[in-house]
N, C-alpha and C positions, 0 to 999 in steps of 0.2 A: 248255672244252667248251661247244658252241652247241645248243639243240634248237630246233625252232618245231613246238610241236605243232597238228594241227589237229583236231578231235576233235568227229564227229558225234553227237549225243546223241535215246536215244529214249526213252519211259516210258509208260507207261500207268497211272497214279494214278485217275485220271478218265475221262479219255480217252485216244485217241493223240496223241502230241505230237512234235514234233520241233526238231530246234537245235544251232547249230552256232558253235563259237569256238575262236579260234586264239591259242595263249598262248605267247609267247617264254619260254625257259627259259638260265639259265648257272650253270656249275656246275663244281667242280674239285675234287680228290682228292691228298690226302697218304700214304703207305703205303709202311711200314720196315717189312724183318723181316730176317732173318739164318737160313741154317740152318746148323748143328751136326750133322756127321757123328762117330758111333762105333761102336767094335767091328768095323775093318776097313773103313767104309762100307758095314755091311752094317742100320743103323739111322740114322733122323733123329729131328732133333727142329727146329723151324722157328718160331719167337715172330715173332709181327706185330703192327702194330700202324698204325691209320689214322685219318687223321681229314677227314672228306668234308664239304662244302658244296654247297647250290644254292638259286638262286632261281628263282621264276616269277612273273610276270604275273598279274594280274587280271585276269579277264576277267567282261563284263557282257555279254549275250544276254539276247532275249526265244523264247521256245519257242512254236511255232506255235499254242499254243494262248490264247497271252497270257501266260504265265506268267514273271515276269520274274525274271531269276536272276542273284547279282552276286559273286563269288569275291572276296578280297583277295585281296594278293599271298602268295604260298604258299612257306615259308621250312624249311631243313630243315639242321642241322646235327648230325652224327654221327659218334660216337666208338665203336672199333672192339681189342677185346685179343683176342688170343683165340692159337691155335697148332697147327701139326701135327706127329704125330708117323706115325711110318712105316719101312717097310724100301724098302729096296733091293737089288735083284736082278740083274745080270747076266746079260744073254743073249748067244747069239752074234752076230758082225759089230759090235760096239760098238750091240746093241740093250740095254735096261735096261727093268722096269717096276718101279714103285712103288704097292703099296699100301699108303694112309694113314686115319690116323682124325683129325676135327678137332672143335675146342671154342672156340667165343669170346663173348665179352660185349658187345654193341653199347648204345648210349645215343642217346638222341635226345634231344638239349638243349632244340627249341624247341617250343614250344607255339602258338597262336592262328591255325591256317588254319581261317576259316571260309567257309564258302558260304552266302550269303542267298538265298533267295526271297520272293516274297509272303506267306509265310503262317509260314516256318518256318525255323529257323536252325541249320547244321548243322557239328560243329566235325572236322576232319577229320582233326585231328596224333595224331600217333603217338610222342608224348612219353614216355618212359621207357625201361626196360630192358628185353631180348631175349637171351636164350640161344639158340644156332646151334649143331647138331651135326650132326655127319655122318661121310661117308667115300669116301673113290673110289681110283682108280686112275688114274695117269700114265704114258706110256708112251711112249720114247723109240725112233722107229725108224730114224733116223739121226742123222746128227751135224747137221740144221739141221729136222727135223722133226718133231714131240711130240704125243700127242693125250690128251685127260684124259676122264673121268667123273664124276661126283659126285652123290649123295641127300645131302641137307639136310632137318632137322628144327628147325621154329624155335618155339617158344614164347616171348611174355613179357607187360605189362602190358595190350597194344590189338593182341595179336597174335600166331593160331595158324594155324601153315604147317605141318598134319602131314605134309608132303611135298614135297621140291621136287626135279627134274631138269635137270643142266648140261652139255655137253659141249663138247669144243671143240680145234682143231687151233689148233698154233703154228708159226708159220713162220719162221724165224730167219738172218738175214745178215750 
């Protein structure tokens, strides 16, 4: 995976100020799981398990006001257990929905992205552990096109998401 962010920056600490830097990103994604149907395929059970990387660039700007700002390279490696469990339903035409509940444990191994300024030094990682829960619904309306939902709830060390919204169509060939 490529990104190249470019990312206009504004604040007002002092004054108004503005700035702007563009930061190459790469990054790639590991992710096993398996589901387990029983009781007729009328229950799952779905164990995952991932492990993600990415890098970015450093980036150094001065903000219109003088204010000079200088990022190291920004490193992020995470480790991902977790699983769902759910039913399955049968509708007609070979349509199907599923609702499920999920649970996982994520880890963020690395430490040290910091951003400097003139005056003040700011550490940005989100190193440790995170609990992720939720629940949604999948939904099968033909044989090559699926569309899901999902609320997430994350808590852990450097990090509370009392909320979060997904959705999304699949298109399959």
């Amino acid at each position: 995976m490529w990104n190249y962010f470019n990312t206009p920056t504004q604040g007002e600490i002092v004054s108004h100020s503005t700035g702007d830097y563009n930061i190459p990103t790469v990054g790639g994604s590991l992710e096993v799981g398996k589901r387990f149907d029983f009781a007729n395929h009328c229950f799952f059970i779905e164990p995952q398990a991932q492990l993600a990387g990415v890098w970015e660039n450093g980036m150094d700007y001065t903000a219109s006001n003088g204010l000079r700002v200088h990022g190291d390279d920004q490193t992020s490696l995470e480790g991902r257990l977790g699983g769902r469990l759910g039913m399955h339903f049968d509708l007609s035409q070979g349509r199907a929905i599923e609702p499920y509940a999920k649970a996982e444990v994520i880890e963020e191994f690395l430490t040290g992205n910091t951003v400097r300024t003139d005056i003040t030094n700011f550490d940005s990682h989100l190193s440790g552990t995170v609990g992720r829960f939720g629940g949604g619904l999948a939904a099968k309306l033909s044989q090559s096109v699926y569309i899901y939902g999902e609320y997430d709830y994350a808590t852990g060390d450097h990090i509370q998401a009392p909320w979060s919204v997904s959705a999304g169509l699949r298109w399959q060939w």
